[in-house]
C-alpha positions as CSV (number, residue, x, y, z in Angstrom):
1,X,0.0,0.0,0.0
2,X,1.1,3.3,-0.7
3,X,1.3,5.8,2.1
4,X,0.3,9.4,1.6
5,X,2.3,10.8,4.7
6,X,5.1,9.8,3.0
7,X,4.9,11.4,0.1
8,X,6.1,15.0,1.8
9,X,7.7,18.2,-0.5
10,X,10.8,19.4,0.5
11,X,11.3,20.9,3.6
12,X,11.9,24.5,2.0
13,X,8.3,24.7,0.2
14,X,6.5,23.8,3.3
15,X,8.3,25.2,6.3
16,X,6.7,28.4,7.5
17,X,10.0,29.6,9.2
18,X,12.6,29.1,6.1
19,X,13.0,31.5,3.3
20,X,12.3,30.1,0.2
21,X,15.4,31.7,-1.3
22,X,18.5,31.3,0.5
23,X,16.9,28.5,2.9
24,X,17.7,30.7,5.9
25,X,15.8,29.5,9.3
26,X,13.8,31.8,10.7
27,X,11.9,32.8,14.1
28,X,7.8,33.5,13.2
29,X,7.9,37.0,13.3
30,X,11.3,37.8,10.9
31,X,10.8,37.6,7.5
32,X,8.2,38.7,4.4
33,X,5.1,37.3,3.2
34,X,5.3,38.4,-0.5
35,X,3.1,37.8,-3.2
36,X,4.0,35.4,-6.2
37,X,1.6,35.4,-9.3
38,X,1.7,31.5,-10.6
39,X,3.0,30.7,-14.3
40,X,0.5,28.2,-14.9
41,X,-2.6,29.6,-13.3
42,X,-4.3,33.0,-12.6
43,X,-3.8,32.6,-9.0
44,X,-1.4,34.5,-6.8
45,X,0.1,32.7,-3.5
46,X,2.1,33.9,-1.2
47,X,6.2,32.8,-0.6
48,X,8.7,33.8,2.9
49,X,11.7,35.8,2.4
50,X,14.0,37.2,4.7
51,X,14.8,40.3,4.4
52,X,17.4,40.4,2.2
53,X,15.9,38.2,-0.3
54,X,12.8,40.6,0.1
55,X,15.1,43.9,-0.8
56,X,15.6,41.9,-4.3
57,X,12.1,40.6,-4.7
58,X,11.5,41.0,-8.7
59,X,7.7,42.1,-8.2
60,X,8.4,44.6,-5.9
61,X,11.0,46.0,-6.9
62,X,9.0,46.7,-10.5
63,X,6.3,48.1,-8.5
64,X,9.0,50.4,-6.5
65,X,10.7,51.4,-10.1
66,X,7.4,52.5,-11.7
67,X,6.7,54.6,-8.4
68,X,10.0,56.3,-9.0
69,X,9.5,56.9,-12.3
70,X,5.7,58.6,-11.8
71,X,6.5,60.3,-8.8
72,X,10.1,61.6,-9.3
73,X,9.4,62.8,-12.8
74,X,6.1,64.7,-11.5
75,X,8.5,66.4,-8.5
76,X,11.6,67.3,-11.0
77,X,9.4,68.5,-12.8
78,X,7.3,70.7,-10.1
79,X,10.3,71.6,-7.9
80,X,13.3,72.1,-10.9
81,X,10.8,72.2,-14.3
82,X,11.8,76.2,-15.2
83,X,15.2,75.6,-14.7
84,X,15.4,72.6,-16.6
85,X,13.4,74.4,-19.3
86,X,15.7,77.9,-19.2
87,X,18.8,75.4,-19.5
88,X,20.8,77.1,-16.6
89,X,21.6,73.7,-14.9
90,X,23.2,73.7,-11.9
91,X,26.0,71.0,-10.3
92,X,23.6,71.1,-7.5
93,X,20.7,70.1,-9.7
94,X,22.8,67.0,-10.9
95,X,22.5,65.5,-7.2
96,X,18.9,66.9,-6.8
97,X,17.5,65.4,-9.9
98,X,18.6,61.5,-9.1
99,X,17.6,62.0,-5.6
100,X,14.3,63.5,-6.5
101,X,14.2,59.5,-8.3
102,X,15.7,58.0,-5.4
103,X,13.4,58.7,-2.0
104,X,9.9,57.6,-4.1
105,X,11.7,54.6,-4.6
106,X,13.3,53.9,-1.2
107,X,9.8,55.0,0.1
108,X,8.0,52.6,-1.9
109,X,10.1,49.8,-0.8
110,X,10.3,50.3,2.4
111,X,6.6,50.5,2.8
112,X,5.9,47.1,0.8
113,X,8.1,45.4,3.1
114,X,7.2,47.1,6.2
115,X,3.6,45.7,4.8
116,X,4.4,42.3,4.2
117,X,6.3,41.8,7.9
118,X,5.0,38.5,9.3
């Protein structure tokens, strides 16, 4: 007879407290519950990462990138726009400008993994 217990995944698909990534153990309240659409089905489930993985996640890091790209281009353009039009650019604006980019995104992702905290 065949038995059914036996037939078990490996540990790394099932264990609540091991990231799916690196495999790293972990206690029930470190680590991400992230969001994984499935290839072969409409569904979404939901996989563990530590933090680290989570920082590298590909889903969220899309959703952080298109933040950036909405929200720093709408505050370059509201905070630096005449200057940028008149041409007089600054080697102050050349900081300003990527960071304008940069604190959408870090805000982004921050708040998707302070979301997904187990």
């Amino acid at each position: 007879m065949h038995d059914s217990s036996s037939d078990s995944q490996p540990e790394s698909i099932h264990a609540p407290n091991v990231c799916i990534r690196c495999l790293k153990h972990l206690s029930s309240t470190q680590g991400h519950t992230l969001p994984v659409k499935s290839t072969t089905t409409p569904e979404t489930s939901a996989v563990i990462k530590c933090t680290a993985c989570s920082l590298i996640h590909i889903p969220m890091l899309k959703r952080s990138t298109i933040t950036c790209l909405i929200v720093g281009t709408l505050l370059t353009l509201l905070n630096q726009g005449d200057v940028i039009i008149s041409g007089l650019l600054t080697s102050a604006l050349i900081w300003k400008i990527p960071l304008t980019y940069f604190v959408p995104f870090g805000v982004s992702t921050i708040s998707a993994l302070l979301n997904t905290r187990r």
